[in-house]
C-alpha positions in Angstrom: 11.3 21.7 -19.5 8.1 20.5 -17.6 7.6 21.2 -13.9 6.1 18.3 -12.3 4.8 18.1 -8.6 4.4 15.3 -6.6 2.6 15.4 -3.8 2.8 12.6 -1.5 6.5 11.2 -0.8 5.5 7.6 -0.5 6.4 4.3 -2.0 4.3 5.5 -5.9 6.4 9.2 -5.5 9.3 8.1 -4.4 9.6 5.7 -7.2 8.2 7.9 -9.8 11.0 11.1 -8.7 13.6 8.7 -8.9 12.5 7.2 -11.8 12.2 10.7 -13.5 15.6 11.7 -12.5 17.3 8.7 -14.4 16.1 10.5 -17.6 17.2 13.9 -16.5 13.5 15.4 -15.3 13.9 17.3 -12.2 10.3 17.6 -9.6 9.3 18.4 -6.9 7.9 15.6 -4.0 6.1 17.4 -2.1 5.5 15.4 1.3 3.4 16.1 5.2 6.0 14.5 7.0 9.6 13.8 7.8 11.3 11.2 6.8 11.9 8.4 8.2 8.1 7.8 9.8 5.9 5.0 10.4 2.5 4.1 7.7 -0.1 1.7 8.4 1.3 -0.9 6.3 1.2 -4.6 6.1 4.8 -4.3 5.1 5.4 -7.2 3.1 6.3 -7.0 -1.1 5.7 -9.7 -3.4 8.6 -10.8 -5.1 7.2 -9.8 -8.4 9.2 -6.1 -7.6 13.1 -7.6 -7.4 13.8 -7.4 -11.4 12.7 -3.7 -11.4 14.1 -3.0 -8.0 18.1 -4.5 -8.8 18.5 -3.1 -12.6 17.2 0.7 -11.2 19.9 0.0 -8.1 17.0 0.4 -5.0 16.7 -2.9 -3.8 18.3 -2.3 -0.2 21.5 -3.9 0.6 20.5 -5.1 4.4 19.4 -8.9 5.2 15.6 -9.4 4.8 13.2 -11.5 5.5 12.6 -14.3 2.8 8.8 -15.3 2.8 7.8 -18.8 1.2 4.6 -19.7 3.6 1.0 -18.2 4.0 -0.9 -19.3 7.0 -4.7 -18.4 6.9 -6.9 -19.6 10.3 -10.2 -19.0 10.8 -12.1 -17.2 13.5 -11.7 -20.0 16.0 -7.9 -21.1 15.4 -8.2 -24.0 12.7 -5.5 -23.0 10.2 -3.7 -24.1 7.1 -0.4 -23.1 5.0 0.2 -23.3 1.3 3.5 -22.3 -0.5 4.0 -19.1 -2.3 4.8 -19.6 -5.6 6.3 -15.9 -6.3 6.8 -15.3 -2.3 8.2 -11.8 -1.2 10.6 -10.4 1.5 9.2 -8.0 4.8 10.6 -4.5 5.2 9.0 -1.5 6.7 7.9 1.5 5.5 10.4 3.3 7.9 13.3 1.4 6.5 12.1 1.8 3.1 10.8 5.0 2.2 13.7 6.4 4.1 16.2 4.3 1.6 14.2 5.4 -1.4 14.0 9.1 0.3 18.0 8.9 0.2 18.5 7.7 -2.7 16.3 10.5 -4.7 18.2 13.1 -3.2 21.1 11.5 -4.3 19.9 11.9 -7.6 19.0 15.7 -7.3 15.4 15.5 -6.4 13.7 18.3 -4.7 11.7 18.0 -1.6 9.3 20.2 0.7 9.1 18.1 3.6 6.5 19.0 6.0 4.8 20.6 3.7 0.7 20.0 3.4 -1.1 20.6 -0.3 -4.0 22.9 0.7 -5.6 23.1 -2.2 -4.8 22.3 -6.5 -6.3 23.9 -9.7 -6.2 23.1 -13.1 -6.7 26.3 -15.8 -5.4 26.8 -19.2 -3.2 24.1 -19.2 -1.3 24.5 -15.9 -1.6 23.8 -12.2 -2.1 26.1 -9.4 -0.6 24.3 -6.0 -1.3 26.0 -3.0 1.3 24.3 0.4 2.2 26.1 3.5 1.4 29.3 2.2 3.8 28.9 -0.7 1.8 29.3 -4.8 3.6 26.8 -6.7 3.3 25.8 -10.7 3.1 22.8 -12.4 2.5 21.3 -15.7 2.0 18.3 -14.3 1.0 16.7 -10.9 1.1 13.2 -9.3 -1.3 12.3 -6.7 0.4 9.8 -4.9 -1.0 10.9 -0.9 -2.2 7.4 -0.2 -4.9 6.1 1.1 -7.1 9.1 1.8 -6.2 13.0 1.8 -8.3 16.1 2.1 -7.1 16.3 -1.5 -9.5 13.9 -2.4 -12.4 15.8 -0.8 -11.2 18.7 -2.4 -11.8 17.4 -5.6 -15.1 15.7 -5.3 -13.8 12.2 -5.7 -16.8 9.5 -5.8 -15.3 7.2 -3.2 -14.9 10.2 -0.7 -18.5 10.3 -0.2 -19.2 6.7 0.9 -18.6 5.7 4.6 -15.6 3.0 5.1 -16.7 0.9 7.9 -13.2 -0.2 8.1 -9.9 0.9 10.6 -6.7 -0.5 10.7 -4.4 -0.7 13.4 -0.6 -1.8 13.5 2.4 -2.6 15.9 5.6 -3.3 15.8 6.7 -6.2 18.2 9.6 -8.8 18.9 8.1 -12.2 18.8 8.9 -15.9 17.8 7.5 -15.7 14.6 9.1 -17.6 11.5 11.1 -15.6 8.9 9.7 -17.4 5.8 6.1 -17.2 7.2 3.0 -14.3 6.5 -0.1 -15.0 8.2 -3.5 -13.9 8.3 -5.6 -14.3 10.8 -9.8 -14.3 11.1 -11.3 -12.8 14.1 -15.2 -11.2 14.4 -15.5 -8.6 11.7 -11.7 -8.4 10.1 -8.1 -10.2 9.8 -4.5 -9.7 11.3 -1.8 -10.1 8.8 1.5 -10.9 10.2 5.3 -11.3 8.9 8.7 -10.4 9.9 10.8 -7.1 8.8 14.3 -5.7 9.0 16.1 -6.0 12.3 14.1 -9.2 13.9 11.1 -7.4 14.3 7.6 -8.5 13.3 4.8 -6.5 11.8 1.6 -7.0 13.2 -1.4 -5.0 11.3 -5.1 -5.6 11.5 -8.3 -4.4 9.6 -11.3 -4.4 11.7 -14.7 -3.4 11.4 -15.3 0.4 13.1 -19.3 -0.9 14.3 -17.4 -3.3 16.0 -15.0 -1.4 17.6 -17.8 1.5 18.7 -19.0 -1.6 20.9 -16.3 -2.4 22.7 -14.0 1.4 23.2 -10.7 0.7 23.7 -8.6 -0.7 21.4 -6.7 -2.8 24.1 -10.6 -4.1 25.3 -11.3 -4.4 21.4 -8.4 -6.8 21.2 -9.0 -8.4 24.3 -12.9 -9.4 23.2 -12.3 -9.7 19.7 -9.1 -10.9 18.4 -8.3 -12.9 21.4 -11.3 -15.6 20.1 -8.9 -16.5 17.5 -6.1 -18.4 19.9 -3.4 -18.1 17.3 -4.0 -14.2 18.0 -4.5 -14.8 21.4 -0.7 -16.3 21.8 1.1 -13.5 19.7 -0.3 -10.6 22.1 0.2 -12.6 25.4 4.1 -13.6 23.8 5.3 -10.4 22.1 7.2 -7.1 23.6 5.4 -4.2 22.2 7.4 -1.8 20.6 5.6 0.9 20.1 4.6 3.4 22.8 0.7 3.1 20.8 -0.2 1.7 18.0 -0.5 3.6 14.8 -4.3 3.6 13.6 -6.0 4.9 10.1 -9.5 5.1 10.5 -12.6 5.1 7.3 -9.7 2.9 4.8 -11.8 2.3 1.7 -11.4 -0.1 -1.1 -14.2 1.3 -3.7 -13.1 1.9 -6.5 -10.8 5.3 -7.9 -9.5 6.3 -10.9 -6.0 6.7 -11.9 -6.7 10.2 -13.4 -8.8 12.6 -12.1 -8.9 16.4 -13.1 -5.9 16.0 -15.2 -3.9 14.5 -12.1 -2.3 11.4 -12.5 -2.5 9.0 -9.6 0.2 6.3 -8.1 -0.1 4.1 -5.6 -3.1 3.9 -3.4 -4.1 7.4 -4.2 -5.2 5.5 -7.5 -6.5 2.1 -5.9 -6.1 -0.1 -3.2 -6.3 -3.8 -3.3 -7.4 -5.4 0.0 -4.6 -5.8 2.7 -5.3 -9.6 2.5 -3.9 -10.0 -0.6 -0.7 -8.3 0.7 0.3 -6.4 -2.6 -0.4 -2.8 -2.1 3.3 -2.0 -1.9 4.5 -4.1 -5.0 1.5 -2.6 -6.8 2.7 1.3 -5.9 5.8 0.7 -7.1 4.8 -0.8 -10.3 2.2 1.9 -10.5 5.1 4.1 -10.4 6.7 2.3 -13.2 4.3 2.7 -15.4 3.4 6.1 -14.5 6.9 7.5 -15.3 7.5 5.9 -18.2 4.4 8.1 -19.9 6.0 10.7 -18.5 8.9 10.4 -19.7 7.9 10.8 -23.2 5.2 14.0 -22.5 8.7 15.5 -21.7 10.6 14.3 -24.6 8.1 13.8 -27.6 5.8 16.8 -28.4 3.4 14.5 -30.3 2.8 12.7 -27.0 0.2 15.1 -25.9 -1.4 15.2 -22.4 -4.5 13.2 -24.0 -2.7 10.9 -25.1 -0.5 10.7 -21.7 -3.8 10.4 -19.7 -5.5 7.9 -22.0 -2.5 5.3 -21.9 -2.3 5.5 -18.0 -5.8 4.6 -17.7 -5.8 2.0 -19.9 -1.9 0.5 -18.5 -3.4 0.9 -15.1 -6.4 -0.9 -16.1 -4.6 -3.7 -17.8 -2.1 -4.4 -15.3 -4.6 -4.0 -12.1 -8.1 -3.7 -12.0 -8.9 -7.7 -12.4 -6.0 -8.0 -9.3 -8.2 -5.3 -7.0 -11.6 -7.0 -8.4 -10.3 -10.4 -7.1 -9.3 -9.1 -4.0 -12.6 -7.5 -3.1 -14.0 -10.9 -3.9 -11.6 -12.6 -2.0 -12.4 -10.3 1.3 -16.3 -11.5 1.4 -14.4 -14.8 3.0 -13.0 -13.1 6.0 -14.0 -11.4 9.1 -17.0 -14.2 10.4 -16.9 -17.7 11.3 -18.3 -19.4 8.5 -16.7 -17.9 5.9 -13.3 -17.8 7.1 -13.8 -21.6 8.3 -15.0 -21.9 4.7 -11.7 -20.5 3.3 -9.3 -22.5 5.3 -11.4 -25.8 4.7 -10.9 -24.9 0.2 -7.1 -24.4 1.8 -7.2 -27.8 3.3 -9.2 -29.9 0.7 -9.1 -27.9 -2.6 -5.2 -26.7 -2.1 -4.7 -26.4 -6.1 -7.9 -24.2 -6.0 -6.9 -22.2 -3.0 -3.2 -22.2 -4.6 -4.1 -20.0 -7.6 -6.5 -17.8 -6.1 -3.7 -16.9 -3.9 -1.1 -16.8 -7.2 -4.0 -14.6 -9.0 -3.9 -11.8 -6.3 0.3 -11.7 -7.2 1.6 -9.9 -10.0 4.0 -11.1 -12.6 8.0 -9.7 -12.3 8.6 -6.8 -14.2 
């Protein structure tokens, strides 16, 4: 029997562990935190997810937000909607990871919560995993810790080294905002995406541009100077109750690109690549990462011809396949955002050119699996 660590216990773990278990595979998800907690999330999925979700029973059975509508306005306000083809549904990360957290213990998974990796090797064909103090084998480990760990400074990963000049920054709020609605938002230097979750609240999250915030201090100043230009912005923070005592903030987010396998470790989620928030499909893309991921894993365990070449070699390449032109697009896509022209630009091709504008928007979506 393989032992297979996880480290990282979000949406690309989760799915992978539970996916495992179906086939009879026990791991070990090894996660920093304790469930259920807040991410930095735009928190909306594309509908591409529901097949996969209902036939492996971890679609949640609460009411959801149904989203149909994408608003984009520029800098100053002008805006325009288009119809989403595929659409998706809002749910937080809090909800969610909690429901998939419940449901892999349900099937027998192991987890060290609170637990942080300190440091991984790789030698004659095994893992060394050092967490909390504890020495822990593997022969095989996920990376699914997100966005950015010390992991990935640990192991020298090109990205690492560059300087992300963006944050991002995210509340919780009540609000009159529409159910079927996502919106995104243009102000100086970044965008606001905003849709409704679970329980009639509204995400609101924001990437902006760190040079910009150094200028100002504060992020309620930063807000005040910046994102209040744009007056659709403007009226959400003067018309919303706050939820959160402060707002949850990531700082040096990158979108260069990673690889899915690095030193033998196999990466889900956006511990392999991020596509830009704008596109809203990070979470639909971790769980499909996490799809794909354990099916090669799955048959490592079971066929002894399926060696961990050959495991690492069709990852890449499925990886590849399914994403890199979707994460390509969207870094494309994000040149149009975050200054006046550009984002006037943008909602004047979603004005005039809607069939053009339509399937950009379509090509940033994946298809149902």
């Amino acid at each position: 029997m393989k032992r297979i660590i996880i480290i990282g216990g979000g949406l690309g773990g989760l799915v992978t562990a539970i996916q495992l278990s179906h086939y009879g595979i026990p791991c070990l998800v090894i996660e920093k935190n304790e469930y259920p907690f807040h991410r930095v999330c735009g928190e909306y999925i594309s509908n591409e997810v529901i097949p996969f979700l209902k036939s492996n029973n971890l679609l949640p059975q609460i009411l959801l937000p149904q989203i149909s509508r994408f608003r984009l306005s520029s800098v100053n306000g002008r805006y325009a909607d288009l119809k989403l083809d595929l659409g998706g549904f809002g749910v937080s990360r809090f909800f969610f990871d909690h429901h998939l957290y419940q449901y892999a213990l349900s099937r027998g998974v192991k987890f060290l919560l609170n637990t942080s990796v300190d440091a991984l090797s790789f030698q004659e064909e095994k893992f060394m995993v050092d967490a909390n103090g504890k020495s822990l084998e593997a022969d095989l480990i996920v990376g699914a810790f997100g966005k950015r760990s010390k992991l990935d400074a640990q192991l020298s990963r090109p990205f690492i080294k560059k300087r992300s000049p963006f944050l991002a920054i995210k509340y919780h709020i009540k609000t009159d905002f529409p159910n079927d609605l996502i919106a995104l938002h243009n102000f100086k230097g970044g965008y606001c995406g905003i849709s409704n979750i679970e329980n009639g609240i509204t995400n609101l999250c924001y990437l902006a541009n760190r040079k910009d915030f150094r200028q100002v201090g504060e992020i309620k100043d930063f807000e005040r100077e910046i994102l209040f230009k744009n007056p659709l912005l403007k009226y959400i923070f003067m018309n919303s109750e706050f939820i959160f005592r402060k707002p949850l903030v990531i700082n040096e987010i990158s979108f260069e690109t990673k690889m899915p396998v690095e030193q033998h470790i196999l990466m889900a989620g956006d511990a392999a690549g991020m596509i830009t928030p704008l596109c809203g499909n990070g979470m639909a893309m971790a769980i499909h990462s996490a799809k794909i991921l354990s099916e090669a894993i799955i048959r490592y365990c079971k066929d002894p011809s399926y060696t961990r070449d050959k495991l690492e070699a069709h990852y890449r390449e499925e990886w590849r396949r399914k994403f890199a032109s979707r994460i390509w697009l969207g870094r494309q896509m994000q040149q149009l955002f975050g200054n006046h022209i550009m984002s006037t630009m943008s909602v004047n091709l979603a004005l005039h050119f809607r069939p053009i504008a339509s399937l950009l928007v379509r090509n940033s979506h994946g298809k149902t699996f």
